[in-house]
Residue, then its C-alpha position, 0 to 999 in steps of 0.5 A: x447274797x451268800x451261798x445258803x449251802x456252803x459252810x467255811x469251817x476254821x478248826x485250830x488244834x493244839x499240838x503242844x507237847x501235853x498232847x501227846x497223851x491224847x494225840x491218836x484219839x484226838x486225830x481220829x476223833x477230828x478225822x471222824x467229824x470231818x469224814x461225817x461231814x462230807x457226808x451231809x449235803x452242801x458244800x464244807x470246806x475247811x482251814x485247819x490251824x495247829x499250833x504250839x508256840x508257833x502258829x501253822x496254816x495247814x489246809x486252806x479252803x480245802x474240800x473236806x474230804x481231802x482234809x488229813x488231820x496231823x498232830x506232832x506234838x511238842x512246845x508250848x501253848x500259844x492259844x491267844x496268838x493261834x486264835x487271833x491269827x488264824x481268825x483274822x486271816x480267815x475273816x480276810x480270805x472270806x472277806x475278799x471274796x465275791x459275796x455270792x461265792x461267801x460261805x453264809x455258815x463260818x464255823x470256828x472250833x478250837x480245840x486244846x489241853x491246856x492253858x494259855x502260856x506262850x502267846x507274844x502278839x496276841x492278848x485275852x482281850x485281844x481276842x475277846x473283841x475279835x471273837x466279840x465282833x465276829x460274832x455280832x457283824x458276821x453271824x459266826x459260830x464260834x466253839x470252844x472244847x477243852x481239857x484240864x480246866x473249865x472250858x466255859x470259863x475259858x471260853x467265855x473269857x475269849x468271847x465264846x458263849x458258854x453254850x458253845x464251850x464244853x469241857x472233855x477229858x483227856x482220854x480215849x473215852x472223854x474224846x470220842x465222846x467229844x467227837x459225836x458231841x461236835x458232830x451233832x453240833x456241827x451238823x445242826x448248824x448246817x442245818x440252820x438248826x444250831x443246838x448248843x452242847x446238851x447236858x448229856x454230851x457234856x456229862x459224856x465226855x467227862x464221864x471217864x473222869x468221873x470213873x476215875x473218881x469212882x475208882x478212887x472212892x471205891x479203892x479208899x474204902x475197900x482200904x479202909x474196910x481191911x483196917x477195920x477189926x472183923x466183926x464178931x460172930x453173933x453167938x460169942x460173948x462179946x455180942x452180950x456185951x457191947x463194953x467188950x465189942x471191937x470198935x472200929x478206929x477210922x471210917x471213910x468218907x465218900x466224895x461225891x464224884x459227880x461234882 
């Protein structure tokens, strides 16, 4: 029998160049859930994968609270090769094990910016079935968070269920959002009460994008209200007269930004 207190996390963070705009958030949103995590009862440890187009092992089976969370970023994205790799070194670690020393929670979170663009040894269907099969024979958690695309689209073309996935911008806001997300998410499962992503996290960490979009609505049509002619005074002769009325030469149309 595994040990019912004892959870293995696998984190595999993305240090490719692009996340240089979000790498002191990231560090601290990362940093944060670990640091909550050490404070929940039972054993965590945690193997922590970064990768750009190289894959690097930087803690292994590490008390959480020992873990210190790095990115440097640069290179590309080799997310293929950083998941089956890391995933498959995991399985092997846990595997030789005694199993009443085994972790009866594994917890595999991948983190990243971008797309899929350097992977050699490692294919998206490669993946999936590796993803797939842990899954099914081994009861592992596996979740998903990315930004600058779908995240569920992405995650579920890798195994990942759609419930585990969630997208979050790339800003100090969309990550700190994130941060709690995954907290709550983590915590429950070591509860044996897993709640995938809710509606209000996922809105959360894409709500500084949705300002952005507000802003952008908001600056359109204040440009295109200056464009258009002063209304007359109510008592000016044009008032009588409609034919004599200036008529504006444009409108601006509103885009919905919760789309």
């Amino acid at each position: 029998m595994t040990d019912p207190n004892y959870t293995a996390l696998l984190l595999i963070v993305d240090r490719s160049g692009s996340m240089e705009f979000i790498r002191h958030s990231m560090v601290e949103a990362l940093q944060g859930i670990l640091t909550d995590q050490s404070k929940e009862p039972g054993r965590l440890t945690v193997d922590v994968y970064s990768f750009n187009d190289t894959v690097t092992r930087d803690f292994h089976l590490r008390d959480v609270a020992d873990v210190v969370v790095q990115i440097e970023p640069n290179g590309n994205t080799a997310l293929f090769d950083a998941i089956g790799r890391s995933v498959t070194e995991f399985g092997r670690v846990l595997a030789d094990m005694a199993e009443e020393e085994r972790p009866d929670t594994v917890q595999v979170i991948v983190v990243t910016d971008g797309m899929e663009n350097s992977s050699t040894d490692w294919t998206r269907a490669a993946v999936r079935d590796l993803v797939i099969m842990q899954k099914k024979e081994y009861q592992w958690d596996f979740v998903f968070l990315g930004a600058n695309q779908d995240a569920v689209m992405t995650g579920e073309g890798l195994g990942f269920d759609r419930g585990s996935s969630m997208s979050f911008d790339p800003s100090a806001k969309g990550v700190d959002s994130l941060r709690y997300a995954q907290g709550r998410y983590t915590s429950d499962l070591r509860r044996k009460q897993k709640r995938v992503f809710m509606m209000e996290e996922r809105l959360a960490a894409l709500e500084a994008e949705n300002d952005a979009l507000r802003r952008q609505q908001a600056e359109s049509q204040a440009r295109a209200a200056e464009e258009l002619p002063i209304a007359p005074d109510s008592t000016s002769s044009t008032e009588t007269n409609p034919e004599t009325r200036p008529r504006p030469e444009g409108n601006a149309d509103a885009t919905d930004p919760s789309n």
